[in-house]
N, C-alpha and C positions, 0 to 999 in steps of 0.2 A: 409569358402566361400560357401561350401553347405548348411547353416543351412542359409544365408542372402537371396540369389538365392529362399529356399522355402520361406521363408519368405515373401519376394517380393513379387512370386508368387502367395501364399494366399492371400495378401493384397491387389492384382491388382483384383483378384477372387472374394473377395469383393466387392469391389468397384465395376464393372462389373455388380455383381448382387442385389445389391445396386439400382445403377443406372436403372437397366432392371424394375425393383418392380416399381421402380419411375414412370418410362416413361409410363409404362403398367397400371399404378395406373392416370396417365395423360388424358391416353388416355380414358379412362372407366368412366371417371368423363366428358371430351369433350364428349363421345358418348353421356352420360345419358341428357345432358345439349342440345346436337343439338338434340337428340331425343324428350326432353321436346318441344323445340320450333319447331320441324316440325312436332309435334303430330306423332310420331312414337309409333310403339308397345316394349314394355319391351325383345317379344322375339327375335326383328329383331337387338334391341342393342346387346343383347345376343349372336349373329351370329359376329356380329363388334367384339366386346370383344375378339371374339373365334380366331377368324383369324388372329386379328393383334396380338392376346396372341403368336400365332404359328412363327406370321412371329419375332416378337421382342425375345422369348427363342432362336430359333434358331441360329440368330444375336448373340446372349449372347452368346451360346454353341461354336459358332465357333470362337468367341473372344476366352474366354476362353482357347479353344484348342490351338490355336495360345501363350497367354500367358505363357500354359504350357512347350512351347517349341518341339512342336510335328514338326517334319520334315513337312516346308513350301512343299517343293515338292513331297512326299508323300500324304500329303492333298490333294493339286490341284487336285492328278493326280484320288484318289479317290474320292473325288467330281465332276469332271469331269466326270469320267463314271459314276457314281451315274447320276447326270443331263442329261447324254445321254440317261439312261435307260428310265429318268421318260420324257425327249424329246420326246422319240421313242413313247410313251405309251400315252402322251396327242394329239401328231398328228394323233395319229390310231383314238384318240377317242377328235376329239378338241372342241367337243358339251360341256362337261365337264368345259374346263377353260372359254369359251366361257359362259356358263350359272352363272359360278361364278362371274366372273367379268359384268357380267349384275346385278346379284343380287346385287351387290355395287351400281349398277350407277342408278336403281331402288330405294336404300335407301336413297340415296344423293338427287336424282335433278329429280326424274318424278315424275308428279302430282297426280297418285291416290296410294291410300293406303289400307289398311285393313279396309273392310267394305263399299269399296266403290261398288257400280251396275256399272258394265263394260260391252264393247259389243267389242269383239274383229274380226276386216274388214278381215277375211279369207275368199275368194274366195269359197277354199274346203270346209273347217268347220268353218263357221261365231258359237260364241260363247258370250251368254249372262249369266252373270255371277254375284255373288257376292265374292270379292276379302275374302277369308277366312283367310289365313296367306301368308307368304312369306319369301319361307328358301331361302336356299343357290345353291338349284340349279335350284328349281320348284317353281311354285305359284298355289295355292291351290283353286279353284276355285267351288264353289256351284251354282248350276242354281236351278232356279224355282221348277223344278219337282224332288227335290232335290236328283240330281245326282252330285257326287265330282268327279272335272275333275283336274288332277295334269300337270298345262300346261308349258313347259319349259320355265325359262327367256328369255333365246338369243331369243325367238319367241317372247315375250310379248316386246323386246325393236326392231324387226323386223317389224311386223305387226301392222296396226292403231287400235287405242284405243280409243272409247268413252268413258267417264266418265257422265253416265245416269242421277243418282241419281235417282229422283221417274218419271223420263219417261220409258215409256215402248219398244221406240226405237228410235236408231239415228237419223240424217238427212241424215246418209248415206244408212238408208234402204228403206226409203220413192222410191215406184215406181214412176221414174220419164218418165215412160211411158204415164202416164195420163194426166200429166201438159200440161200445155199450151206451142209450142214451144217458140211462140213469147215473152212468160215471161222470160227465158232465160237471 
């Protein structure tokens, strides 16, 4: 009975990580493929890759445990506190998951990318820029006088954004102190 039971369990263990290689090998191939058609950079796939590598092993590892028949309620009860700790630790500091999950919604569905001239509408510090890379928590930014400015996502999906190209500035910089009011 004990020699079917590991048995089993190897086999499930397999399969498992079988499967995980698969899905993970799926999604690396989707990445490279939307990456191709939204003209993405190789290392912002790279970041993709990395993330859902972490979130799908993870998934695997805890199947896995669960397979091997590790007490269901001992688990909970440590993962549970494990989640309250890393809880406690991203509310203190929530700029963190906040900048991550910008940087997803940056590589999916907003319009400028690496290389583009941007002019970001700060009140405090208006910022004109050429977009240099774009990690995981910051976007990397080169201006004119070439200074590299590392400016957080959650601000770049916050704040408005021109996308220049070869103008030298928005229409949202244009004094409209001068114009005519009656043009309006």
């Amino acid at each position: 009975m004990i020699d079917f039971l590991t048995r089993t369990e190897v086999i499930f263990t397999i399969v498992i990580l079988i499967l995980t290689i698969g899905i993970h090998r799926f999604v690396t191939w989707s990445a490279a493929k939307l990456s191709k058609d939204l003209n993405r950079s190789k290392l912002r796939r790279q970041y993709i890759n990395r993330y859902v590598g972490y979130l799908l092993w993870t998934l695997s590892t805890i199947t896995i445990i669960f397979v091997w028949g590790i007490s269901k309620d001992g688990f909970w009860t440590a993962l549970a506190s494990t989640f309250a700790v890393i809880g406690v630790a991203l509310f203190a500091n929530w700029s963190i998951l906040s900048n991550l999950t910008s940087s997803f919604i940056l590589y999916f569905a907003f319009p400028f990318k690496i290389g583009d001239r941007i002019r970001i509408h700060d009140k405090d510090l208006p910022v004109t820029a050429v977009i240099e890379d774009i990690k995981g928590f910051y976007t990397v930014l080169k201006t004119n006088d070439g200074e590299t400015i590392t400016y957080p996502n959650n601000l770049l999906m916050q704040k408005g954004v021109s996308i220049l190209g070869s103008k030298k500035e928005s229409v949202f910089d244009i004094n409209h102190e001068d114009a005519d009011p009656t043009a309006r």
